[in-house]
C-alpha positions as CSV (number, residue, x, y, z in Angstrom):
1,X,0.0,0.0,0.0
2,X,1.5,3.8,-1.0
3,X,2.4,5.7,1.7
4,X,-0.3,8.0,0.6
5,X,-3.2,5.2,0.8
6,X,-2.3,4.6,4.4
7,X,-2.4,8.2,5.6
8,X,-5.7,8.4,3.7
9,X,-6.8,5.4,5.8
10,X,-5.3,6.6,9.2
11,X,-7.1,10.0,8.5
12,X,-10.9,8.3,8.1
13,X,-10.2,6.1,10.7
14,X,-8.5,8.3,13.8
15,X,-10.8,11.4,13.2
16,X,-11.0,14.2,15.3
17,X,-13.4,14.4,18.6
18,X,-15.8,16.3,17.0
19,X,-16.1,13.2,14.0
20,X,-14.4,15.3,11.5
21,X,-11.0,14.1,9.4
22,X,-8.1,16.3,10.2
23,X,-7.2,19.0,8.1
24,X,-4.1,20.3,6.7
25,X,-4.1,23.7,9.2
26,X,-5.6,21.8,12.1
27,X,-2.5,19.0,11.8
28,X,0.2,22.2,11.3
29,X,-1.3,23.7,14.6
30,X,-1.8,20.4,16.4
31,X,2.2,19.2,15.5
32,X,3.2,23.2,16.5
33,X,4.3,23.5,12.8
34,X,6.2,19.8,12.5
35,X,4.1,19.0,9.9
36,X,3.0,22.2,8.0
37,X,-0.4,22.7,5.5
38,X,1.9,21.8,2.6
39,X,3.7,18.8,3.9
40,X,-0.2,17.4,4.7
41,X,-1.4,18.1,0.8
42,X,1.7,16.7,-0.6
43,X,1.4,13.4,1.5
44,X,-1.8,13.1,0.9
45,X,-1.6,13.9,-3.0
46,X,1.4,10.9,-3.5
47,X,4.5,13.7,-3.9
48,X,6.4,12.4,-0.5
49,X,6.6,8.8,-1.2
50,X,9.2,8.2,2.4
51,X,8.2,10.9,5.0
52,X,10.9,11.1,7.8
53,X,10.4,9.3,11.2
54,X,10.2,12.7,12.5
55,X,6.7,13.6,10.7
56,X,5.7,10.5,10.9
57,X,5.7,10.2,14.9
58,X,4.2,13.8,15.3
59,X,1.4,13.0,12.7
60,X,0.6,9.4,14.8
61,X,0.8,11.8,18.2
62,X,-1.3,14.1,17.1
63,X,-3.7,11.7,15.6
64,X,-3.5,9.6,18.0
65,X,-2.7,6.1,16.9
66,X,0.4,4.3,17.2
67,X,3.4,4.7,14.9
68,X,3.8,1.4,13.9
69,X,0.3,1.9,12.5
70,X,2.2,3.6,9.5
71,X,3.8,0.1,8.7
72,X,0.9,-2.3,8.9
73,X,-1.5,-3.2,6.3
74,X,-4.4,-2.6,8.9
75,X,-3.4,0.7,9.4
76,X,-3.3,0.1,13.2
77,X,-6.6,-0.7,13.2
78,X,-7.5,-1.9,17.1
79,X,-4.0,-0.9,18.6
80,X,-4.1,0.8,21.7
81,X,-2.4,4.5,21.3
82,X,1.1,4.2,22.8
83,X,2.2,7.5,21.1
84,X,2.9,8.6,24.3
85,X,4.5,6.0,25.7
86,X,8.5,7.3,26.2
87,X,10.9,4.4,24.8
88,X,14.7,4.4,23.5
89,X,15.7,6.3,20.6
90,X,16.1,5.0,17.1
91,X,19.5,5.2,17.9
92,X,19.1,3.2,21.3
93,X,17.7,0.8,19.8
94,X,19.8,0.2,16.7
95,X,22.6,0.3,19.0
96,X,21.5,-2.9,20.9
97,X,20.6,-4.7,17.3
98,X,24.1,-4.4,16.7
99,X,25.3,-5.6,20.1
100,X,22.5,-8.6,20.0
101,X,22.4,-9.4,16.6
102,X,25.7,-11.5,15.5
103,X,27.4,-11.9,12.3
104,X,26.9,-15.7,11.9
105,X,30.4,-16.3,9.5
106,X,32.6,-14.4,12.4
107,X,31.0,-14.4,15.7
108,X,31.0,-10.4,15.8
109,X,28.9,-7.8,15.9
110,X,28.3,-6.5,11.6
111,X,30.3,-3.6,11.2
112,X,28.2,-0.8,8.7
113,X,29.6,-1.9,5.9
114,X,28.2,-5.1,6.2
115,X,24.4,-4.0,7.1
116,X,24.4,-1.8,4.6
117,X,25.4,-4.3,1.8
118,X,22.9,-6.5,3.5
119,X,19.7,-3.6,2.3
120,X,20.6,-4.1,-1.5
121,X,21.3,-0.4,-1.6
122,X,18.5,0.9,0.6
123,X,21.0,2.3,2.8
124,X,24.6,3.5,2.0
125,X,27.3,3.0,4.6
126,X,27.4,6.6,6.0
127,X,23.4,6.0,6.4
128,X,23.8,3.7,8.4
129,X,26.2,4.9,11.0
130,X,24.2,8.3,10.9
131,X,21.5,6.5,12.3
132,X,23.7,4.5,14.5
133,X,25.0,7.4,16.3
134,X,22.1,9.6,16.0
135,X,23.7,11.8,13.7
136,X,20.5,11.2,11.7
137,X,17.7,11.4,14.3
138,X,14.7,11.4,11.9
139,X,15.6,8.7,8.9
140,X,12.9,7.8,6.6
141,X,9.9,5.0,6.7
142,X,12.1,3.2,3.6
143,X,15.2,3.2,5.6
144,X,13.8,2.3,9.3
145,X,12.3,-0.6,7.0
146,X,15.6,-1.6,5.4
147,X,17.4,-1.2,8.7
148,X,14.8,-3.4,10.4
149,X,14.6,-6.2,8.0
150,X,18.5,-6.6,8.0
151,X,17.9,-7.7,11.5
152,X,14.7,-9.5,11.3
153,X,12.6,-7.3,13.0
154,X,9.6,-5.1,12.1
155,X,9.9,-1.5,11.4
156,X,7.4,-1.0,14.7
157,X,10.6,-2.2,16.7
158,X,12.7,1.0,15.5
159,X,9.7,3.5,16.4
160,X,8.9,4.5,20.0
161,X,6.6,2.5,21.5
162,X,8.4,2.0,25.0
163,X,8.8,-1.7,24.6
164,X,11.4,-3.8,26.2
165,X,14.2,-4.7,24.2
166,X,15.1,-8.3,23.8
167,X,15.3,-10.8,26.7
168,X,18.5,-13.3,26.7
169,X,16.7,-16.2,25.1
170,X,15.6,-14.1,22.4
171,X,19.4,-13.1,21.9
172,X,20.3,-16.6,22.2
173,X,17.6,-17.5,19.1
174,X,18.7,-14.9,17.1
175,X,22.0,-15.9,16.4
176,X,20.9,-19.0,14.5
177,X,20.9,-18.2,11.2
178,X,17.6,-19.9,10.0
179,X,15.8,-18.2,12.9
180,X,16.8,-14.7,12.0
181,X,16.0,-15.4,8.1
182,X,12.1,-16.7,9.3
183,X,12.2,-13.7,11.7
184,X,13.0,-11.4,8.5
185,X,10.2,-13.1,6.4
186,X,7.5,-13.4,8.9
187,X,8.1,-9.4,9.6
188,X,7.0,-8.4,6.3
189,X,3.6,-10.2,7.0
190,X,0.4,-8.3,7.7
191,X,-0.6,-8.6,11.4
192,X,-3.6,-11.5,10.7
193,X,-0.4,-13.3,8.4
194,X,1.6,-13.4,11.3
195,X,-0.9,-14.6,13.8
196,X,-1.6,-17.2,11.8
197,X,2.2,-18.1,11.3
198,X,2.7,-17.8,15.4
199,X,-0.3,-20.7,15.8
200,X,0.9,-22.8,13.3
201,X,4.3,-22.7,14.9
202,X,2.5,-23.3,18.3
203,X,1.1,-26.1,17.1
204,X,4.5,-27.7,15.8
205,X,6.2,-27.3,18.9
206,X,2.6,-29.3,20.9
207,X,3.2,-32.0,18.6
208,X,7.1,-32.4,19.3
209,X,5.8,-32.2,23.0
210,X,3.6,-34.7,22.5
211,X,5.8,-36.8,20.4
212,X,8.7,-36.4,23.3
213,X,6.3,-37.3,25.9
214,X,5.2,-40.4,24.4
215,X,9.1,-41.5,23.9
């Protein structure tokens, strides 16, 4: 879905109080001038194809849905509004992808080189370590994607939604190379898609129980 059809669908669906969609001038006052009358008509009319993490999170505050809504195919649709919720910055967070996620061939962390090779020109090198160090504090929707599926993880997990970040065990999984690479896949999945993955897995690991227990 353009990035045009899903602010389209965030505006009929998170209206204002009074029923009403948001307008251009109501958003520009509401974001203090982060996203001005202009920046709203061009999004909506298909000019800005990648808005910047920036615009995005003060359009989902304002709105009040959650930024990850931007990146799902149900527009958020029955999410509870963590906008306000205070979490790590991009930064924080791609920091401790680096330190959890290992490069499988040598056992260390993947320098920028390497992650950028890894988004089939998505992101250049000095993208990447302007994100890392929070040089660029306000990347794109195409590059927190690329940056996310590099690690297997869904864009959501770069935006701030005060979540924990990852326990030991998932650490542990992660550095299997198969699990990262159905991690990637199963992130680019709709919400439903990956429920349905999640049972299905459930069920596999019942039946091994079962299986185990009957040995």
């Amino acid at each position: 879905m353009h990035v045009s059809q899903t602010f389209e669908h965030l505006l009929d669906t998170y209206r204002r109080p009074d029923g009403h969609q948001w307008t251009g001038q109501q958003l520009d006052e509401a974001t203090d001038g982060v996203v001005p009358r202009s920046y709203f008509t061009n999004l909506r009319k298909g000019r800005i194809e990648s808005p910047g993490y920036e615009k995005v999170r003060a359009i989902a505050k304002a709105m009040g849905f959650p930024p990850a809504a931007w990146f799902d195919e149900d527009a958020g649709a029955g999410m509870p509004d963590e906008s306000d919720h205070k979490g790590l910055t991009i930064a924080d967070r791609v920091g401790h992808l680096f330190g959890a996620v290992r490069n499988p061939k040598t056992g260390k962390p993947y320098t920028n080189a390497e992650v950028a090779r890894m988004t089939i020109g998505d992101l250049t090198e000095g993208d990447v370590e302007a994100i890392r160090t929070g040089a660029n504090d306000d990347p794109s929707v195409k590059q927190v994607a690329a940056l996310a599926g590099v690690f297997g993880v869904g864009p959501s997990y770069l935006l701030d939604r005060g979540e924990a970040v990852f326990d030991a065990e998932l650490v542990e999984a992660l550095r299997d190379a198969n699990v990262r690479e159905a991690t990637r896949e199963i992130s680019r999945l709709s919400e439903r898609e990956r429920e349905l993955v999640l049972g299905i897995v459930r069920q596999l690991g019942d039946a091994d129980d079962s299986v185990t227990g009957r040995e």
